[in-house]
N, C-alpha and C positions, 0 to 999 in steps of 0.2 A: 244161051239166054239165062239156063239157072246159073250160072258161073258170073255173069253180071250183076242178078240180084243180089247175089251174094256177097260180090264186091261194094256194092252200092251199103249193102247191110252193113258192112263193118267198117265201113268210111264214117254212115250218121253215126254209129254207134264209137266212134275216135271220137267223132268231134263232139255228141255229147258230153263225152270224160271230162275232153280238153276245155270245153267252156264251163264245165260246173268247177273243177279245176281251177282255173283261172277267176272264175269268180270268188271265189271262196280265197285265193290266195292276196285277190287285189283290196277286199275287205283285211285282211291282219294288218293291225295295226302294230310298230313296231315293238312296244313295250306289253303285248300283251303274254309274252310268256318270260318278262324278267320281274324276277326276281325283290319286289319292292321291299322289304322287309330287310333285307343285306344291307342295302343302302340307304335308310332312315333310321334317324336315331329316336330310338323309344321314346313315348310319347301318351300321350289320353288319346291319342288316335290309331293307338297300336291293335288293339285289339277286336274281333270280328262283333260287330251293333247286329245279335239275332234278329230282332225287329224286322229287319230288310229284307227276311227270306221271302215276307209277302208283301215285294215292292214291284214296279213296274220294272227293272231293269232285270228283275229274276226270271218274270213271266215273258221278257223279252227274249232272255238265254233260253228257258225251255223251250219258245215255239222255235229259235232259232236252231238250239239241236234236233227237234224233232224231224224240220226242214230240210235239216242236212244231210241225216240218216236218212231219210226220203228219198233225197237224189241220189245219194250214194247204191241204196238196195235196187233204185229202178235202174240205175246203170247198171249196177253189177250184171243186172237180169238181161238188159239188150246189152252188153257185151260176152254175156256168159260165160266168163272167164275171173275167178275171183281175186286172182294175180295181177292183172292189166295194170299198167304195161309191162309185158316180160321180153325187156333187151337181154341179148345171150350174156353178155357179160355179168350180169348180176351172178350167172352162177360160179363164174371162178372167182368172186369177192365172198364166196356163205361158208367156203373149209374156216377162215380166220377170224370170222363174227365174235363167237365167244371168248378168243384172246383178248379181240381190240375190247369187249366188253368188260372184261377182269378187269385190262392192264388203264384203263381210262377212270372205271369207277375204284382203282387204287389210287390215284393220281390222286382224286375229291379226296378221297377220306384222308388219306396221308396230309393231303396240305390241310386240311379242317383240325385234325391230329392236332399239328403241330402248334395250331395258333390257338388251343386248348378248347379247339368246339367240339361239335359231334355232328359230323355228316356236312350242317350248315352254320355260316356264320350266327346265326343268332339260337343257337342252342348250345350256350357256354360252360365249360366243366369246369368244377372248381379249381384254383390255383394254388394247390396245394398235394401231397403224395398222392391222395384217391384220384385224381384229376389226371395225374401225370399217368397214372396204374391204367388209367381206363383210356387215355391216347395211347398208349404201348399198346393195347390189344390192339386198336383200332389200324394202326399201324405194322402188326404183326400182322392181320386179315390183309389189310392191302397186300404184302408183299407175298404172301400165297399166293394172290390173284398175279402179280406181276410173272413169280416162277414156274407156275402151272402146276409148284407141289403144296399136296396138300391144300387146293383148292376148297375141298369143300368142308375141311372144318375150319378153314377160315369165313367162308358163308352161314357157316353154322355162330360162327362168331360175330357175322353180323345181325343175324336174328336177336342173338343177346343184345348187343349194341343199342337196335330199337325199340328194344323194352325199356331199355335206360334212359333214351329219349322223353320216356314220358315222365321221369326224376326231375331230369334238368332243365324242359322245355315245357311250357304250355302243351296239353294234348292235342291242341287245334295244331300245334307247331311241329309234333310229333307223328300226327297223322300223314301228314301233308310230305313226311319221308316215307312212303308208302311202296313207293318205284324201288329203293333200297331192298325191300322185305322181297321184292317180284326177282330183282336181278341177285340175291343169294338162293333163293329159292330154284331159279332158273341154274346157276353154276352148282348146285347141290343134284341136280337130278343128271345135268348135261354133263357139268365137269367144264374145264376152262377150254380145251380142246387145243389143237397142236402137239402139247408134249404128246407123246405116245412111249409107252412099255414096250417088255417081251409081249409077244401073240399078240398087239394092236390093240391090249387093255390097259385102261390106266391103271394105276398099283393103287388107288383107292374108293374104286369104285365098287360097290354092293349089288349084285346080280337084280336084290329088289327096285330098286330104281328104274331099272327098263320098263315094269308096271307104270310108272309116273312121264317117263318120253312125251309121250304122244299128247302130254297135256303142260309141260313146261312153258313153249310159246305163248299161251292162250294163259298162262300165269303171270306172265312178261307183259305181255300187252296188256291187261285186266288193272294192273299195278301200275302201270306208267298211264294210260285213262283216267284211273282212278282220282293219281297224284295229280295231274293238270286238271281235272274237276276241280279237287278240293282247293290249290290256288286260285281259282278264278272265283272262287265263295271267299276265303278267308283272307284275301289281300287284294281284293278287289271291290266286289259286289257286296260281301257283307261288311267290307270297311274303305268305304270311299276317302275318306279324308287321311286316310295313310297312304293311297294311293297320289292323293291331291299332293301330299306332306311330300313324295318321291318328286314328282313335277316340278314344285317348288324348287329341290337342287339340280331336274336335269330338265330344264322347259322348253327343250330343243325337243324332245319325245314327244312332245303335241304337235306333230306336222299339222295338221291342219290351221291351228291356230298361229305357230311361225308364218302359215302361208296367207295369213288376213281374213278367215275364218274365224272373226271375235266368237260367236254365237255357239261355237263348236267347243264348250269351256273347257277346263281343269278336271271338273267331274264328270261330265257328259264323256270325257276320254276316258276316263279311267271305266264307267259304265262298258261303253263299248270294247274297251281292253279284256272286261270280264264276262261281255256276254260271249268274244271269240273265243276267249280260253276256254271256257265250258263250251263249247258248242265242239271244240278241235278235240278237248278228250270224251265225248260224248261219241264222237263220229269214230275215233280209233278204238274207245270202247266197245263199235257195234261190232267190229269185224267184216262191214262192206269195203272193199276196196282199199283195204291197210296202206298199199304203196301210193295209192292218189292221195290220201290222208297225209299222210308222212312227209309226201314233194310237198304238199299245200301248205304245213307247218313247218317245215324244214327252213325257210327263209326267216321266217320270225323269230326261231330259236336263235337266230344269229345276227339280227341286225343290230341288235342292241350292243353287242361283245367290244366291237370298234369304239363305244361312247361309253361304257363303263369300266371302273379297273378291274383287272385279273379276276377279283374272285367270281365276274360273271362267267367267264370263259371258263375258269377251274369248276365251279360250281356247277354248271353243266354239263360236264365232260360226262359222267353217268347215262342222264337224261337221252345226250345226242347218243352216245353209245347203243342206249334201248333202241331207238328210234331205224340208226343202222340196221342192226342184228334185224329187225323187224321189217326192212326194206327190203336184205336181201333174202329173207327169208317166207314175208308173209304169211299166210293163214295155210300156205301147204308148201310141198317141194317142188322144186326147182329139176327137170322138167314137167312138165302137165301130164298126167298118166295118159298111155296110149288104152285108145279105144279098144273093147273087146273086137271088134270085127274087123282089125289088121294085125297083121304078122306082128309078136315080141318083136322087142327089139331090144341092145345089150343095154339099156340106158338105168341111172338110176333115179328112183322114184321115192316120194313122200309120200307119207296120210297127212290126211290134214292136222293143220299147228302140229304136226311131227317134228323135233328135233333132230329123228337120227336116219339113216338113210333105210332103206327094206329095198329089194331086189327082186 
């Protein structure tokens, strides 16, 4: 009889997941986490109208993240598991996280590099020696990430990077590469991981850093949160008509309105684009249920990539990356630590947002 309850228990408690899950995924709308600003060309509607922080579509994002985190923490609590779902194979994809994480956010910067940005299309370096001087760093940082050597003073190098951001870019523009500052941060404490030394130590790794482990995840997530907040304020919600401007070149992005939904406008999407963005880094900011978070946005990161050129796909290669590393990893290790009141067993275990294994 208690072996039933208890089945029954963790049947509602699936199918709560699976319908807040699903609901929350069948509301993103597809252009809510691209990129509008790459693909508009500058304008008197480029920039974020402070005015709007106290408009109805603001007060609609907050109740809607509050709502979110809501279902999120009351699931976590009746499924009691802050991992859910944990299929086995997640753990033989988490040895190669921070590779795919280097060698994907080298990809971004190197092609940004090249085409004399920084990080994003629209933070342009001069074209001229200093310009060229400051894509060779940014280029020299990627390909550490790519060789596993010397990783982390090329993440040290991107710290530099976006400080310079706020030279060449608006600060609102600078901020908003924020995720950058989380994933150097993150390869500065981790390391790029795979290569390995003599004795199973990287050859540049500082014994002090093992202090900072057990908090790099929870830096990684904090930063990539952070960043999709501040898109959904600054190219969305505080600037509708850049949004509206993006529609304009790709008006296929309004399903609703392709589908004879007059009344569902131009801006009323773009609202809704940014009340989901904030609401999606709000909920992976809280740290309820990372991997429900992440399947729910994980679709939207990508529907867009098929209807826009390359640099949406190059452009978030970083992003998805974070996202990864964070799936297979979540808020602790991969397996769930055994109960004090059964026999050890040989397995290995995390602390939570642990980076590195403990035994």
């Amino acid at each position: 009889m208690r072996l039933l309850h208890h089945q029954c228990r963790r049947v509602r408690s699936a199918s709560l997941t699976v319908i807040v899950l699903s609901l929350v995924a069948g509301l993103l709308p597809a252009t809510a986490f691209a990129h509008v600003r790459w693909f508009t060309p500058r304008g008197p509607y480029w920039d974020p109208e402070w005015q709007y922080l106290f408009s109805l579509p603001v007060l609609l994002a907050v109740v809607s993240a509050l709502a979110v985190v809501a279902a999120l923490m009351i699931g976590q609590r009746v499924l009691g598991d802050p991992l859910w779902p944990r299929p086995p194979f997640l753990q033989g994809m988490e040895p190669s996280a921070p590779a795919i994480l280097g060698v994907q956010t080298a990809i971004a910067l190197i092609y940004a590099a090249t085409q004399l940005t920084l990080f994003v299309p629209n933070i342009e370096l001069p074209r001229n020696l200093l310009g060229g001087a400051i894509a060779a760093v940014a280029i020299l940082a990627g390909f550490t990430f790519i060789t596993g050597v010397l990783t982390r003073v090329g993440a040290l190098l991107i710290l530099a990077l976006f400080a310079l951001a706020f030279v060449y870019g608006v600060w609102y523009e600078a901020i908003e590469q924020l995720f950058f500052v989380g994933i150097a941060l993150y390869l500065v404490v981790v390391g790029r991981g795979v290569v390995r030394y003599q004795d199973d130590d990287e050859l540049d790794r500082p014994p002090i850093l093992d202090r900072l482990r057990p908090h790099a995840l929870t830096i990684l997530r904090w930063s990539a949160g952070l960043s999709i907040i501040i898109l959904g304020f600054t190219e969305k919600l505080l600037a509708p008509d850049l949004g509206v401007a993006f529609l304009h070149g790709y008006h296929h992005f309004n399903i609703p309105q392709e589908l004879g939904i007059d009344w569902f406008t131009d801006r009323r999407f773009v609202y809704t684009a940014g009340i989901v963005e904030v609401t999606a880094g709000v909920a992976l900011l809280s740290g309820y249920l990372p991997r429900v978070v992440i399947l729910a946005i994980w679709i939207p990161f990508n529907l867009g990539i098929p209807f826009l050129p390359p640099t949406e796909l190059i452009g978030h290669l970083p992003i998805l990356a974070t996202m990864y590393l964070l799936l297979v990893r979540g808020t602790e290790g991969i397996p769930p630590p055994e109960p004090a009141s059964t026999p050890q067993r040989h397995v290995t275990t995390m602390s939570p947002d642990a980076t590195g294994p403990t035994r």
